[in-house]
C-alpha positions as CSV (number, residue, x, y, z in Angstrom):
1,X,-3.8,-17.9,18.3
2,X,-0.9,-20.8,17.5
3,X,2.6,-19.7,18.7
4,X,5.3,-19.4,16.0
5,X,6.0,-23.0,14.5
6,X,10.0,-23.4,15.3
7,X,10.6,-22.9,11.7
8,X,8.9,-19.7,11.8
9,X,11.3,-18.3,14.8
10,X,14.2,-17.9,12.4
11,X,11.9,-15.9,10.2
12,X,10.9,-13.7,13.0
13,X,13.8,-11.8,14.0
14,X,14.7,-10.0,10.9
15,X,11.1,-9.0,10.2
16,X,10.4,-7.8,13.6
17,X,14.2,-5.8,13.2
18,X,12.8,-4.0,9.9
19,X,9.6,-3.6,11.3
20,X,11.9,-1.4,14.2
21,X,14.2,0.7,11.5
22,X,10.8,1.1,8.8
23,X,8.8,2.3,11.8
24,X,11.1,4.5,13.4
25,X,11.4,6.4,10.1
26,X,7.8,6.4,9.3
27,X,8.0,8.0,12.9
28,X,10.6,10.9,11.7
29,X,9.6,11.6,8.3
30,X,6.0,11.6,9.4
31,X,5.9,13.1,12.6
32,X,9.2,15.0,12.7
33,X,9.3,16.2,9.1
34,X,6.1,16.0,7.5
35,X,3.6,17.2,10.7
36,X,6.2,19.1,13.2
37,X,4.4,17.7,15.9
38,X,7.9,17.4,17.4
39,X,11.8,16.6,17.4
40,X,13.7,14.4,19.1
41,X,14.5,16.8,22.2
42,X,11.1,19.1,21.6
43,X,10.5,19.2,25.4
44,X,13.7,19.6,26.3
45,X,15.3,22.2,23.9
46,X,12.1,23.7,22.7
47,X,12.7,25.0,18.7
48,X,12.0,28.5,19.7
49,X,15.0,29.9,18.2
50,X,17.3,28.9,15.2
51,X,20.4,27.6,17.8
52,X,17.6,25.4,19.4
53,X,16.3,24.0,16.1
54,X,19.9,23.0,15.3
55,X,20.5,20.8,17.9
56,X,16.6,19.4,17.5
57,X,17.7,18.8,14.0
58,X,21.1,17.0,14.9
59,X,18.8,15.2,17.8
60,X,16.6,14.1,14.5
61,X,19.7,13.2,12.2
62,X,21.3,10.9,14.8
63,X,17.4,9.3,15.6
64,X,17.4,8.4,11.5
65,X,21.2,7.4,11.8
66,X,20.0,4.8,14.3
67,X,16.4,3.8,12.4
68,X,18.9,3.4,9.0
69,X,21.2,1.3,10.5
70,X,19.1,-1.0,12.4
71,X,17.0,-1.0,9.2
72,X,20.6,-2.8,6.8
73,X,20.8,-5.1,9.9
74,X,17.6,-6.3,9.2
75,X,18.1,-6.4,5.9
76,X,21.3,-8.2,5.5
77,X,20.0,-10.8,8.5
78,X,17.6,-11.8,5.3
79,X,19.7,-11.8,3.4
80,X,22.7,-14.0,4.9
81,X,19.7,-16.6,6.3
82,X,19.6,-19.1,3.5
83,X,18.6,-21.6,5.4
84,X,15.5,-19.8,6.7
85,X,11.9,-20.6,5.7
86,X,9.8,-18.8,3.6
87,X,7.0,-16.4,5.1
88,X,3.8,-16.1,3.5
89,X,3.8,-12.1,2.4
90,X,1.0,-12.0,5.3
91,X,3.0,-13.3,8.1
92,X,6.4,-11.5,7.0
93,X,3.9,-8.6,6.9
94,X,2.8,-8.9,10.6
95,X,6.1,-9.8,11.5
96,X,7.1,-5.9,10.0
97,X,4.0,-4.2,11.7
98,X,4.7,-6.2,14.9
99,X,8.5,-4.7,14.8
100,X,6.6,-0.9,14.5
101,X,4.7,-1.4,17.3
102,X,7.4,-2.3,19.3
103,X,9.2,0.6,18.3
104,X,6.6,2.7,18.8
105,X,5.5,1.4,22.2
106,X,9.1,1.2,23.5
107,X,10.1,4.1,22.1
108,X,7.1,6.1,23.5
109,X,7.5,5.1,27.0
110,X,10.9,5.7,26.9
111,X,11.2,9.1,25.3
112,X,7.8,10.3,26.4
113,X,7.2,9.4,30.0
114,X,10.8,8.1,31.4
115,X,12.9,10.5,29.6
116,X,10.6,13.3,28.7
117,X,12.3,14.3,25.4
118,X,8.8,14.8,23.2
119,X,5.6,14.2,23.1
120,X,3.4,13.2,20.2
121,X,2.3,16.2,20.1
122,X,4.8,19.3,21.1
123,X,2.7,22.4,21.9
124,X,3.1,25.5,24.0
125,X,2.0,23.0,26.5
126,X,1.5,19.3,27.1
127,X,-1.6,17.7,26.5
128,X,-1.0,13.8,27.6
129,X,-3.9,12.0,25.7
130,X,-1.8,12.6,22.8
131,X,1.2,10.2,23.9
132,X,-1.3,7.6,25.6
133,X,-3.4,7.9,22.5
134,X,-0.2,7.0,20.7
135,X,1.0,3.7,22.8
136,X,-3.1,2.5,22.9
137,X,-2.8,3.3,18.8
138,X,0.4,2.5,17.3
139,X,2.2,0.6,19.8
140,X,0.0,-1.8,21.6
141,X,-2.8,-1.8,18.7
142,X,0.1,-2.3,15.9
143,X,1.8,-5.3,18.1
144,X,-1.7,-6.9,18.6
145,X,-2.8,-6.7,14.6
146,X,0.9,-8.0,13.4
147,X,0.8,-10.6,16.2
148,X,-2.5,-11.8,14.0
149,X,-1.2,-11.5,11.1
150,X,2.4,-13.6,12.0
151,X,-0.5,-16.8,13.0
152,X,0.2,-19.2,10.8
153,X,-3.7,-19.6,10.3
154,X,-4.8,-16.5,9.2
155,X,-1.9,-15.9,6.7
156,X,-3.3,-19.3,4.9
């Protein structure tokens, strides 16, 4: 696998950002949302009651605050680059699943095993080959696939 050409470095920060923001609210609409797997503070304040689903949901809110605006950073960083290079739709593409995977694996060490806010998977008790399932998955898998895909020779 080549490393990034230097003209390909400018390229990489913005798609790797959006790939952050995109996957952090694939990660809340999907698994917060869509699933209820869990919320932001699941482990910690589990949703038992309705006072205790409040403050999950206001733990969510500020989470997709966070994903939004770190998503329009990536987006305006595009946008006020003129001077960048163009991506092939492939490498832009990795660069955007690379960004997810980081998000995921950072985000799932840090708020699964350092912090212990939620799990993947928030049942009556913890069953840990969810989260490791997770990082193996979507974080290390993800960064590994758009790491292909940014290689100049595969997106030809």
């Amino acid at each position: 696998m080549s490393a990034p050409h230097a003209t390909d470095r400018r390229m990489l920060a913005p798609g790797v950002l959006l790939g952050v923001g995109l996957g952090g609210f694939a990660d809340g609409i999907l698994l917060h949302q869509i699933l209820q797997w869990h919320s932001m503070g699941s482990a910690v304040l589990p949703p038992t009651d309705m006072p205790a689903m409040h403050r999950n949901m206001l733990w969510d809110g500020l989470f997709h605050a966070l994903t939004w605006a770190i998503t329009v950073i990536g987006v305006y960083w595009l946008l006020v680059d003129e001077r960048r290079p163009r991506a092939s739709r492939v490498q832009f593409t990795g660069e955007m699943v690379f960004g997810w995977g980081l998000f995921n694996l950072l985000e799932g060490v840090v708020d699964h095993h350092v912090l212990e806010l939620h799990h993947v998977r928030d049942l009556p008790f913890h069953v840990p080959v969810y989260d490791w399932l997770f990082l193996a998955i979507a974080g290390v898998g993800f960064i590994i696939v758009g790491r292909l895909l940014m290689d100049r020779r595969v997106a030809r």
